[in-house]
Biopython code that builds the backbone (N, CA, C, O; Angstrom):
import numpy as np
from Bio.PDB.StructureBuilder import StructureBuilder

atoms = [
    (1, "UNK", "N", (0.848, -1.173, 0.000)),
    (1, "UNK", "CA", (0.000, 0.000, 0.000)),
    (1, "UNK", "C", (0.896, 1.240, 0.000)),
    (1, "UNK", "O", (1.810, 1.483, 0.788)),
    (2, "UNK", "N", (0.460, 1.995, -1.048)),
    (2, "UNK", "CA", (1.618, 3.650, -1.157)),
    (2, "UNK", "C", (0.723, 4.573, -0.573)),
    (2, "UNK", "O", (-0.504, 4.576, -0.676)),
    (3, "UNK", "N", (1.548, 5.465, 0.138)),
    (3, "UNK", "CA", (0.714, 6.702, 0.655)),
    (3, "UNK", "C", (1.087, 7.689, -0.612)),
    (3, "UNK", "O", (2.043, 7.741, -1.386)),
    (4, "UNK", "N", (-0.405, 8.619, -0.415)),
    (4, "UNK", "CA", (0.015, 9.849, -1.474)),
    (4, "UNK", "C", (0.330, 11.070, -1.059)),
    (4, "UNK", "O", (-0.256, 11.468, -0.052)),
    (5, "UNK", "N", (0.923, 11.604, -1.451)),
    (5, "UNK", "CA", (1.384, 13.341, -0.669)),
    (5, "UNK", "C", (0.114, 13.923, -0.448)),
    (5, "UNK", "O", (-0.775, 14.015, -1.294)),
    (6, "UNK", "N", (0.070, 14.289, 0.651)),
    (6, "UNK", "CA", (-1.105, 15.187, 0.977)),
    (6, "UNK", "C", (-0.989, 16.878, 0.094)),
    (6, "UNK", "O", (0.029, 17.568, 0.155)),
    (7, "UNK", "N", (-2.365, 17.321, -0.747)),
    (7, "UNK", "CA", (-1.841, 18.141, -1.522)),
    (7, "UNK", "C", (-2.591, 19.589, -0.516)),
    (7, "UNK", "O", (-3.603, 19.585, 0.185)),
    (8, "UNK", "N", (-1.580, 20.759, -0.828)),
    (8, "UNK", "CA", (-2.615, 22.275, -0.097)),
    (8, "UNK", "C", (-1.281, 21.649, 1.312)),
    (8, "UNK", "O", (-0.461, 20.731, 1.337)),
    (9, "UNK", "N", (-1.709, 22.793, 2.350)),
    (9, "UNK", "CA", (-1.392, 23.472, 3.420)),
    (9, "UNK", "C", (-2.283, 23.092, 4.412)),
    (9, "UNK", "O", (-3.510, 23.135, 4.318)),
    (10, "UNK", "N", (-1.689, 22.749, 5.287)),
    (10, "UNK", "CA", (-3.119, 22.285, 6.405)),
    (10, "UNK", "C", (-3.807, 23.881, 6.832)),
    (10, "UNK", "O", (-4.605, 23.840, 7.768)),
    (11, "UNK", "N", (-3.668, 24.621, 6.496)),
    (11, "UNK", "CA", (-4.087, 26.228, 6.458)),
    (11, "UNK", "C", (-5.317, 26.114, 5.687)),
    (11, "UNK", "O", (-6.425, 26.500, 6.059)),
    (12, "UNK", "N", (-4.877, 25.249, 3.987)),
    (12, "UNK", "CA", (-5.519, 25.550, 3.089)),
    (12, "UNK", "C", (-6.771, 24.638, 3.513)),
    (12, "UNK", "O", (-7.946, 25.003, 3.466)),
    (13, "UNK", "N", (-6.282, 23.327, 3.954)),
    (13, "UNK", "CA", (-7.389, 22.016, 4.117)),
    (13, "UNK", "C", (-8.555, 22.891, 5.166)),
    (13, "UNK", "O", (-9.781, 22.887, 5.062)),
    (14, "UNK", "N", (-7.686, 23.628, 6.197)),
    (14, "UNK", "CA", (-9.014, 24.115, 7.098)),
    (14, "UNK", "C", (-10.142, 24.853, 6.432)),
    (14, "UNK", "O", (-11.294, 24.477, 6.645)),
    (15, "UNK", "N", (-9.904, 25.854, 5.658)),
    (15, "UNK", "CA", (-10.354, 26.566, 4.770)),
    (15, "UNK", "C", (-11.620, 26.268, 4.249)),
    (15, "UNK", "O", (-12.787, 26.640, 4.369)),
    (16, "UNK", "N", (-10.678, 25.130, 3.372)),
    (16, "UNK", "CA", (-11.902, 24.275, 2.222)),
    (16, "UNK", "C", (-13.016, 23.838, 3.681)),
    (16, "UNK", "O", (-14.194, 24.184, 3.766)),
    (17, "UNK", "N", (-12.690, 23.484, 4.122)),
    (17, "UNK", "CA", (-13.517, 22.666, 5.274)),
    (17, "UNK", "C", (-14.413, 23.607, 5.781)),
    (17, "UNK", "O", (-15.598, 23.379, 6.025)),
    (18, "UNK", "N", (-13.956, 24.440, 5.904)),
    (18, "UNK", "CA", (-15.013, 25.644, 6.712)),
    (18, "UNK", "C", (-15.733, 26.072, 6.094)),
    (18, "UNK", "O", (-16.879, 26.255, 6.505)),
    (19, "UNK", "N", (-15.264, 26.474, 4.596)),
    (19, "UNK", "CA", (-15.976, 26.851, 3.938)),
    (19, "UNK", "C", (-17.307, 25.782, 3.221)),
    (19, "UNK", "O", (-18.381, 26.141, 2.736)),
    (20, "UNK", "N", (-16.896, 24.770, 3.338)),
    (20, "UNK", "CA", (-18.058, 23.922, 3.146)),
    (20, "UNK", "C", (-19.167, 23.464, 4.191)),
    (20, "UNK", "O", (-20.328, 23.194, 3.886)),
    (21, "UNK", "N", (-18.532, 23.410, 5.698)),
    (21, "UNK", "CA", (-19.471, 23.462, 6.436)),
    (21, "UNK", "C", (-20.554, 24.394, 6.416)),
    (21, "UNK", "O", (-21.784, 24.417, 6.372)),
    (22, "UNK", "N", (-19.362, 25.308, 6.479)),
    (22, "UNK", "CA", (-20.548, 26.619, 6.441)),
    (22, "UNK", "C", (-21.622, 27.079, 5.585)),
    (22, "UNK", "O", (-22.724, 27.545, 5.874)),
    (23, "UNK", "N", (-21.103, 26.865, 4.540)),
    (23, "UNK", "CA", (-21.800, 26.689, 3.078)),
    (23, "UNK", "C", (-23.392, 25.493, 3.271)),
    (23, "UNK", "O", (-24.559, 25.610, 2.899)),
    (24, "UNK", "N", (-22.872, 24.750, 3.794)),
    (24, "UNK", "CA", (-23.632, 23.357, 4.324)),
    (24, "UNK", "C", (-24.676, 23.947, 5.121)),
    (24, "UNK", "O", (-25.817, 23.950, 4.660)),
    (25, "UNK", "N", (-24.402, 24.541, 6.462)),
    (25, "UNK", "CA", (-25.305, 24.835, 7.385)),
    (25, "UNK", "C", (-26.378, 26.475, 7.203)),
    (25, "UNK", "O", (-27.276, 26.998, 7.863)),
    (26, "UNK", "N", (-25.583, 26.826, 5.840)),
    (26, "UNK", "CA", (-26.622, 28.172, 6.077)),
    (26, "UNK", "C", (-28.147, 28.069, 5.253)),
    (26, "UNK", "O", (-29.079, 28.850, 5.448)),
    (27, "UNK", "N", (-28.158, 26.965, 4.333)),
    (27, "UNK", "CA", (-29.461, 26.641, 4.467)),
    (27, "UNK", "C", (-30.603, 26.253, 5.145)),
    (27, "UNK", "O", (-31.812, 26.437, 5.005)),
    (28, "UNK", "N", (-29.703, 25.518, 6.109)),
    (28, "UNK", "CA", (-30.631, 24.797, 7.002)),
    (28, "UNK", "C", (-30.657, 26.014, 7.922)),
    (28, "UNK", "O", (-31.797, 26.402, 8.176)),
    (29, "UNK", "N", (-29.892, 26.545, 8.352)),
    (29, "UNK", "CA", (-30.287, 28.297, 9.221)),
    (29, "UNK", "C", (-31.392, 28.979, 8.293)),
    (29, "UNK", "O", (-32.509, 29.053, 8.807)),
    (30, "UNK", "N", (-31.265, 29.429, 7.155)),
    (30, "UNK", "CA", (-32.024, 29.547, 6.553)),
    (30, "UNK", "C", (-33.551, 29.039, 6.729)),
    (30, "UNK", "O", (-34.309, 30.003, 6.622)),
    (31, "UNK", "N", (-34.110, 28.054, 6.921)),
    (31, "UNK", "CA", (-35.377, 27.401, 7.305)),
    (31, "UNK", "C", (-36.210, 28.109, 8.900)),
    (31, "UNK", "O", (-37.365, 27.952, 9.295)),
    (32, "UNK", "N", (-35.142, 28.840, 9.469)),
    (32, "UNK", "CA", (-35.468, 29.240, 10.590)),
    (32, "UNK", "C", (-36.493, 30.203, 10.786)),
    (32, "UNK", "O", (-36.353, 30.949, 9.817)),
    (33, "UNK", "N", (-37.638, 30.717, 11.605)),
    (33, "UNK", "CA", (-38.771, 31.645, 11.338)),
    (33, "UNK", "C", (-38.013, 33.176, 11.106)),
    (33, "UNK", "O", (-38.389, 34.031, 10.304)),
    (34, "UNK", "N", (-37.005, 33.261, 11.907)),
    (34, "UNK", "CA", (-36.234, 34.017, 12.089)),
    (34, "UNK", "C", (-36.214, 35.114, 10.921)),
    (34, "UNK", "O", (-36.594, 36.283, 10.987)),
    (35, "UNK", "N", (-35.530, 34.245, 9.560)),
    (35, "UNK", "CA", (-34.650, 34.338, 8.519)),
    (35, "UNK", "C", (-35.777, 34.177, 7.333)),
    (35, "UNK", "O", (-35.268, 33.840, 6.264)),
    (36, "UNK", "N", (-37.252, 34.355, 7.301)),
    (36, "UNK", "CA", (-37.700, 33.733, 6.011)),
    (36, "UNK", "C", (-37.556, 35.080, 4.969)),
    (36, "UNK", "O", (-37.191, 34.981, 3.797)),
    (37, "UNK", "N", (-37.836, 36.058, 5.486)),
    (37, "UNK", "CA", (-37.876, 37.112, 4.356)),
    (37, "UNK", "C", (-36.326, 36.835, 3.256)),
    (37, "UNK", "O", (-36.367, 36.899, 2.027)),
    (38, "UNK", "N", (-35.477, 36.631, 3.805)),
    (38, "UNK", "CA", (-34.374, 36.301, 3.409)),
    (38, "UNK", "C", (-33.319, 35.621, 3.751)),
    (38, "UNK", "O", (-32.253, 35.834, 4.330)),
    (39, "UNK", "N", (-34.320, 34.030, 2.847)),
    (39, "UNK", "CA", (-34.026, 33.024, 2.437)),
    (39, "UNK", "C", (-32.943, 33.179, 1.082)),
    (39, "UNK", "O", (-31.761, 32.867, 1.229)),
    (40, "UNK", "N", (-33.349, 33.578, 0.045)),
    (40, "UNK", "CA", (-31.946, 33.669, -0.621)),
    (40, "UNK", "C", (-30.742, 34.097, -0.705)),
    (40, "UNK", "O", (-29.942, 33.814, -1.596)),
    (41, "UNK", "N", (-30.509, 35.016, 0.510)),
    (41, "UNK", "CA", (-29.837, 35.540, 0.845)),
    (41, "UNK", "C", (-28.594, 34.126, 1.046)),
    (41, "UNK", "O", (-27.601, 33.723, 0.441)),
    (42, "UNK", "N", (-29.281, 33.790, 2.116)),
    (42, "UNK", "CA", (-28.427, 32.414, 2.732)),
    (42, "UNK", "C", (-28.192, 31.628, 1.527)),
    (42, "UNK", "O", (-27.048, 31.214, 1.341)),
    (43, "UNK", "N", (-29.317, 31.301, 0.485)),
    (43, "UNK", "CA", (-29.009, 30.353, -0.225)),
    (43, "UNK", "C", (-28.177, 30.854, -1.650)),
    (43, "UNK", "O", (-28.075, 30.033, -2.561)),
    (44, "UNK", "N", (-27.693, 31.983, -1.780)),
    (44, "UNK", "CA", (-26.923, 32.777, -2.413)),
    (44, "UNK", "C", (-25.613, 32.440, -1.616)),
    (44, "UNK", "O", (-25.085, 31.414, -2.045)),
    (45, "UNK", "N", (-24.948, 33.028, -0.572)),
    (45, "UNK", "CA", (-24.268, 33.006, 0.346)),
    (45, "UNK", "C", (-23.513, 31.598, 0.358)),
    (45, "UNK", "O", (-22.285, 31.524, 0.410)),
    (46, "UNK", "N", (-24.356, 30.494, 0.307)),
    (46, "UNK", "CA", (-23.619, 28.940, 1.439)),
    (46, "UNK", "C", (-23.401, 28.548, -0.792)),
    (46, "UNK", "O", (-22.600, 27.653, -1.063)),
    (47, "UNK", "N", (-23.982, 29.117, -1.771)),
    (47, "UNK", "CA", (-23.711, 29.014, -3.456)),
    (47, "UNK", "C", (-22.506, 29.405, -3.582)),
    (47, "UNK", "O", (-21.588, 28.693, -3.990)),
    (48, "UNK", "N", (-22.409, 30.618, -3.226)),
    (48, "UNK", "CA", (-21.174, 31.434, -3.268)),
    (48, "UNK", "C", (-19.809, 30.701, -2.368)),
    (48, "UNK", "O", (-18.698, 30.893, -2.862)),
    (49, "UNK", "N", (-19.879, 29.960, -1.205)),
    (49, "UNK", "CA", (-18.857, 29.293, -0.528)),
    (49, "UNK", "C", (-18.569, 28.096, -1.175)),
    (49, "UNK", "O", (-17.393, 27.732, -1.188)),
    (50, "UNK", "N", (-19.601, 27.271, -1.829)),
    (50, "UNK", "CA", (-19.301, 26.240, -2.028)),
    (50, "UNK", "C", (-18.372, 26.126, -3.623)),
    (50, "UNK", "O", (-17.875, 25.066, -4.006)),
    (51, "UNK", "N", (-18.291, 27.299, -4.318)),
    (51, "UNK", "CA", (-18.038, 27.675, -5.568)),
    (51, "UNK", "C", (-16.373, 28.119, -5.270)),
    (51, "UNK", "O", (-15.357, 27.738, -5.852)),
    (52, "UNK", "N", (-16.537, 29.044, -4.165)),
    (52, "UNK", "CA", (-15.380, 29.877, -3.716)),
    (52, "UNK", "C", (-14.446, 28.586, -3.224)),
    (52, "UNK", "O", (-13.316, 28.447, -3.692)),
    (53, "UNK", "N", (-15.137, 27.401, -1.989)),
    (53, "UNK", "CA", (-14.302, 26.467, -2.009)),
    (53, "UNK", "C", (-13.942, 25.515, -3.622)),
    (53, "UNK", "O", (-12.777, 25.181, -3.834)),
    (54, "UNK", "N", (-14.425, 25.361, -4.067)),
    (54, "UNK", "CA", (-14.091, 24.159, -4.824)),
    (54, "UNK", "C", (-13.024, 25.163, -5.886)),
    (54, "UNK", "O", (-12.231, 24.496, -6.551)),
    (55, "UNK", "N", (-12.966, 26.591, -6.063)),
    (55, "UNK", "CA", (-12.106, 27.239, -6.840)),
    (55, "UNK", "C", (-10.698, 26.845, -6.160)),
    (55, "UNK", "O", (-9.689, 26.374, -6.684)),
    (56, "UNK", "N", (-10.953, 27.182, -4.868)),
    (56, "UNK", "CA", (-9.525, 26.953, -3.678)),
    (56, "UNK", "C", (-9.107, 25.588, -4.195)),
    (56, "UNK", "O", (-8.010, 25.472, -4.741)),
    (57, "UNK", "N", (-9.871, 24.611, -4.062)),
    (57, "UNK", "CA", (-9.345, 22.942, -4.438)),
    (57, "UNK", "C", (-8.724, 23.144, -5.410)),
    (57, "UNK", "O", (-7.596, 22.655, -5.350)),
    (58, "UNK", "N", (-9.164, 24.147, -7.166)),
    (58, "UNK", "CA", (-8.805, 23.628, -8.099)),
    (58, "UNK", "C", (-7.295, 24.485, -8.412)),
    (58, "UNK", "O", (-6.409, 24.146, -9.197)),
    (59, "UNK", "N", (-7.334, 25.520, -7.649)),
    (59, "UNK", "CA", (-6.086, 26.096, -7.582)),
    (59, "UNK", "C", (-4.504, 25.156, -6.818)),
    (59, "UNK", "O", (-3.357, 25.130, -7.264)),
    (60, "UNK", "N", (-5.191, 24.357, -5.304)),
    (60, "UNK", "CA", (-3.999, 24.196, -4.829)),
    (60, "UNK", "C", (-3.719, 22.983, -6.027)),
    (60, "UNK", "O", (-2.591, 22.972, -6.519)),
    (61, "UNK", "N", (-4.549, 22.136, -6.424)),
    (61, "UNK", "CA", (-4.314, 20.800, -7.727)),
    (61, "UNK", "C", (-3.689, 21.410, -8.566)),
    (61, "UNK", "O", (-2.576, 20.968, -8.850)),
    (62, "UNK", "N", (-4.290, 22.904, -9.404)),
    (62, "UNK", "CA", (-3.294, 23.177, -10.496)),
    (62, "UNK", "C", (-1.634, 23.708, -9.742)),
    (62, "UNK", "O", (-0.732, 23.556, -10.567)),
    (63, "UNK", "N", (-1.162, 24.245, -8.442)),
    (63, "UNK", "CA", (-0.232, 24.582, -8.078)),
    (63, "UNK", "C", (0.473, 23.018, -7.735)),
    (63, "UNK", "O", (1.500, 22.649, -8.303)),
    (64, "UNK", "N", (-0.139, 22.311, -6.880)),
    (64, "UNK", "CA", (0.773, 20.843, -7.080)),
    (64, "UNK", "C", (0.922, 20.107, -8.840)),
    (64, "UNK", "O", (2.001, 19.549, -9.038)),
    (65, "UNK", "N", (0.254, 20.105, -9.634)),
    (65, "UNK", "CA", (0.817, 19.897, -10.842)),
    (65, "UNK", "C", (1.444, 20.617, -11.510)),
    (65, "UNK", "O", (1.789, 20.112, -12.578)),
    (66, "UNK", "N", (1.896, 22.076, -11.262)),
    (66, "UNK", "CA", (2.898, 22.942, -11.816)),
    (66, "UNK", "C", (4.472, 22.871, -11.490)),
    (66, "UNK", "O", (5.525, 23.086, -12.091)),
    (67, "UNK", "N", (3.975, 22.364, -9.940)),
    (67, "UNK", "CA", (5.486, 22.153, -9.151)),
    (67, "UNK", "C", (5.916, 20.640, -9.433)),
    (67, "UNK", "O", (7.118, 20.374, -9.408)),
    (68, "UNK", "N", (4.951, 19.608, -9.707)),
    (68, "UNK", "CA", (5.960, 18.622, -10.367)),
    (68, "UNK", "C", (6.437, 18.588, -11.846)),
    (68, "UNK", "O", (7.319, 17.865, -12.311)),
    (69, "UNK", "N", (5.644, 19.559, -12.525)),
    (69, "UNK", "CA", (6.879, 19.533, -14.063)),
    (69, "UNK", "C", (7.600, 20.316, -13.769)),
    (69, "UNK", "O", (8.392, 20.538, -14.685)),
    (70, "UNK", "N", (7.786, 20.982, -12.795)),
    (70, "UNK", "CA", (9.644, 21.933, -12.991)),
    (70, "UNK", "C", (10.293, 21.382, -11.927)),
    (70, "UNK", "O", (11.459, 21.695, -11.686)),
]
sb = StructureBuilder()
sb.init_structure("model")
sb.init_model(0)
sb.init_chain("A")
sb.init_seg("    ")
for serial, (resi, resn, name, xyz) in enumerate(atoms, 1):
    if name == "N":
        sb.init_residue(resn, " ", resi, " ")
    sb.init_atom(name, np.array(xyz, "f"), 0.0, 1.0, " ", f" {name:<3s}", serial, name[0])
structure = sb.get_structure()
């Protein structure tokens, strides 16, 4: 069994992570009586994190495949 290099910064891994939780939980905040007038707000918002994370993923992948061809 081979291990694989862990790719990103444990900086970066927290990041992605947060940003997806968070992304995750503001809909369901969203459902709250609290919050109905603005509901898309949240569901704009947790769109926008989950987009913003997965850009972060595709950046640290393209920076680890840049640094192994040179």
């Amino acid at each position: 069994m081979t291990t694989e290099r862990v790719r990103g910064t444990a900086r970066e891994r927290a990041i992605v992570v947060a940003m997806i939780l968070v992304g995750g939980a503001l809909p369901i905040a969203a459902n709250l009586p609290l919050f109905q007038d603005v509901v898309w707000v949240f569901w704009l918002a947790a769109f926008v994190l989950m987009l913003g994370a997965l850009a972060l993923v595709l950046r640290i992948i393209w920076r680890d495949r840049r640094s192994r061809e040179s």
